[in-house]
C-alpha positions as CSV (number, residue, x, y, z in Angstrom):
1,X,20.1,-5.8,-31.8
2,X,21.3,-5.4,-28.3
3,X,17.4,-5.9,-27.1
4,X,17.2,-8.9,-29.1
5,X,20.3,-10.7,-28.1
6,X,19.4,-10.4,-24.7
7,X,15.5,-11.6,-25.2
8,X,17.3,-14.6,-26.8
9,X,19.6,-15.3,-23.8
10,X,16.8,-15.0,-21.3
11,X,15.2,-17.3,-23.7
12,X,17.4,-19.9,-24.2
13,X,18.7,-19.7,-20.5
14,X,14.5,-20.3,-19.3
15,X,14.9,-23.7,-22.2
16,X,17.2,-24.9,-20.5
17,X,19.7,-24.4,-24.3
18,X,22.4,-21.4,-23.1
19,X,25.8,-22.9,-23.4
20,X,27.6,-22.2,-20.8
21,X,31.6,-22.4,-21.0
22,X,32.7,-23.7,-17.5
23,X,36.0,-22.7,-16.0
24,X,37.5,-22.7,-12.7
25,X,37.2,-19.1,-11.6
26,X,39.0,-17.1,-8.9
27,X,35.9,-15.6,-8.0
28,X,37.3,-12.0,-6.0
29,X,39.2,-11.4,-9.0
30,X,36.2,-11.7,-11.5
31,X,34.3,-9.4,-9.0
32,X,37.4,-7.2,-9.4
33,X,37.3,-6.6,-12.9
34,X,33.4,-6.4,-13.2
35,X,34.2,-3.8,-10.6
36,X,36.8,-1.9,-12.4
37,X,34.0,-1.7,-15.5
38,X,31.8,0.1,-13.1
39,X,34.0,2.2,-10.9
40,X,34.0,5.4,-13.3
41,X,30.5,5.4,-13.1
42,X,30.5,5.0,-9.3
43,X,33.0,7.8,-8.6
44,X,30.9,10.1,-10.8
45,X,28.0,9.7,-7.6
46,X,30.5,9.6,-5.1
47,X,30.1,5.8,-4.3
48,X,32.3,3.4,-2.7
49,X,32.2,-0.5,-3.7
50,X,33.6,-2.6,-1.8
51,X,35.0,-6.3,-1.6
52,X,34.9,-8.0,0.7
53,X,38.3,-10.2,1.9
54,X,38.3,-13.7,1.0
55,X,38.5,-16.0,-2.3
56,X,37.5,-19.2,-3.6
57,X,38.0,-21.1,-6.6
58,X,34.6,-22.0,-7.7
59,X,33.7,-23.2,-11.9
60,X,31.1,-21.0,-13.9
61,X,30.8,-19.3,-17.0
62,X,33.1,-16.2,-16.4
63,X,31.3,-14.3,-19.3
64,X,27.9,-14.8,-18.0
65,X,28.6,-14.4,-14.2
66,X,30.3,-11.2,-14.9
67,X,27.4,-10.2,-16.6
68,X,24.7,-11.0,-14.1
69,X,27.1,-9.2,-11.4
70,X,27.3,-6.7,-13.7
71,X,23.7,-6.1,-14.3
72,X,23.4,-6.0,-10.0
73,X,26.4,-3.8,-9.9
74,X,24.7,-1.3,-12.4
75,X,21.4,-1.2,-10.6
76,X,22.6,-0.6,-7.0
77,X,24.5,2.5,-8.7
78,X,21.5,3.7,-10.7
79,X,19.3,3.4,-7.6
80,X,22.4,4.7,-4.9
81,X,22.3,8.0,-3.6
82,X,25.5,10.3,-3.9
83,X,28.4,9.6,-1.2
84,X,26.6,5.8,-0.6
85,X,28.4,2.6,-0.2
86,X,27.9,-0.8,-2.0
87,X,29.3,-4.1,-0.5
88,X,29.6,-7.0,-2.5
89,X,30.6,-9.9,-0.7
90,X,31.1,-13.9,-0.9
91,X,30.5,-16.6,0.8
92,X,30.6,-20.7,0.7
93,X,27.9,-22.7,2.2
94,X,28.2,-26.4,1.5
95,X,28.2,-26.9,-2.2
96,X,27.0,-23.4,-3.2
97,X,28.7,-20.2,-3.6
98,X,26.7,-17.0,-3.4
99,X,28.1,-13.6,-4.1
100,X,26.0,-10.8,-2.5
101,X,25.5,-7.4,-3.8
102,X,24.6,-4.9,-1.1
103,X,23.5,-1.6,-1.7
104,X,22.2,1.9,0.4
105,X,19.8,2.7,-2.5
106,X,16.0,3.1,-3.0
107,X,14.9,-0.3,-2.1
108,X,12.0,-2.1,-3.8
109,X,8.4,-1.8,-2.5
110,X,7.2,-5.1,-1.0
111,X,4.4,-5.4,-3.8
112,X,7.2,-5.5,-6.5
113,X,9.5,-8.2,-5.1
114,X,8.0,-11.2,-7.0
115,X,7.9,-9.1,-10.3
116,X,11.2,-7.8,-10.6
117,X,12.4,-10.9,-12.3
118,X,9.6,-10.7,-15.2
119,X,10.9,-9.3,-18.3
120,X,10.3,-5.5,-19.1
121,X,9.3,-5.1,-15.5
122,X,10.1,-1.8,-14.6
123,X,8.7,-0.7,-10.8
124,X,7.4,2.6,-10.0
125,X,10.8,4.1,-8.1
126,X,12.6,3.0,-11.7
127,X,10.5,4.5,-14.4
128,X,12.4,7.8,-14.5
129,X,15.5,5.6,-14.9
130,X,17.3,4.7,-17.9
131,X,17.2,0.8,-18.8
132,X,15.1,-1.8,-20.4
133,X,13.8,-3.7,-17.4
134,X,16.2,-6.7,-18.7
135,X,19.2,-7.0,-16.2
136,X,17.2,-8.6,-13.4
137,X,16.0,-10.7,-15.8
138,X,19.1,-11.6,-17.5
139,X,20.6,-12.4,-13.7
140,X,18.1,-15.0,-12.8
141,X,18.3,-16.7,-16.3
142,X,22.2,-16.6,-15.9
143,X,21.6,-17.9,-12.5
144,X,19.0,-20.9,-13.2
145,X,21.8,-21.9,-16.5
146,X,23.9,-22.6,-13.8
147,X,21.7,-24.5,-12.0
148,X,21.2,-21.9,-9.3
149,X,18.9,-18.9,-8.0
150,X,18.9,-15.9,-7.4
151,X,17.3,-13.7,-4.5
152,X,16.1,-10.2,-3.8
153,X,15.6,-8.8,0.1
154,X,14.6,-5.5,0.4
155,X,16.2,-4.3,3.8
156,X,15.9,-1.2,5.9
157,X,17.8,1.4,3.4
158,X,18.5,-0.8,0.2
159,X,18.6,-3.7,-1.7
160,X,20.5,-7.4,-1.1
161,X,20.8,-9.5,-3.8
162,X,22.3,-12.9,-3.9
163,X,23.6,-15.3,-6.5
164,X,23.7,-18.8,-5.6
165,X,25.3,-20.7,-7.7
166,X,26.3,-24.9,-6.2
167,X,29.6,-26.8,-7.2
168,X,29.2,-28.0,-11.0
């Protein structure tokens, strides 16, 4: 049922139908608690997630935010080598707030970039990995319900995401 629930959100989000319940957000401290949900998991490897300083009061759906930074959160762990960091960071440019997830992991081949959004896409460094091939998914259809994007930049030793979200 799980499966199915989040077909329908990535569904509804791509018709343009997800209800989304706006609220005006202090976003370090919804980062906070989506990392207090992950930090067992991230001791367990040895990794260190940071926030970084700063706050802003910005209006989203806390539910769905927390579950798109969620679904980043649990990637860069699953993909994160023992005694690795992860930053996750946020900034304000103009009318759009993006929260960047940072981590030391895997990285994605080049070839894979434009496919990690497709449902069920799972890429080769992955398939030994538990999961569904839905987060990413779920985090750009939680991302476009807002209005927004998301983005994926493979770097030298990792993975950046970012989630843009503008003033609603």
């Amino acid at each position: 049922s799980a499966l199915v629930d989040q077909l329908m959100s990535i569904s509804e989000a791509e018709a343009g139908t997800l209800k989304l319940n706006y609220e005006l957000c202090h976003v370090r401290k919804v980062l906070s608690e989506v990392v207090d949900v992950y930090e067992f998991v991230a001791q367990e490897k040895e990794i260190r997630i940071d926030i970084s300083e700063g706050d802003f009061i910005w209006n989203f759906d806390r539910k769905r935010v927390k579950q798109a930074i969620g679904n980043l959160l649990d990637n860069a762990i699953k993909f994160s080598a023992a005694g690795s960091s992860i930053q996750i960071s946020v900034t304000k440019e103009a009318d759009q707030l993006k929260i960047w997830v940072k981590d030391q992991g895997v990285g994605i081949a080049d070839s894979d970039l434009d496919r990690i959004w497709d449902r069920l896409f799972r890429g080769d460094k992955s398939r030994s990995t538990q999961g569904l091939g839905l987060g990413l998914s779920i985090v750009k259809s939680i991302a476009i319900a807002h209005r927004g994007r998301v983005e994926a930049h493979s770097g030298m030793q990792g993975m950046i995401f970012v989630m843009i979200l503008p003033q609603s």
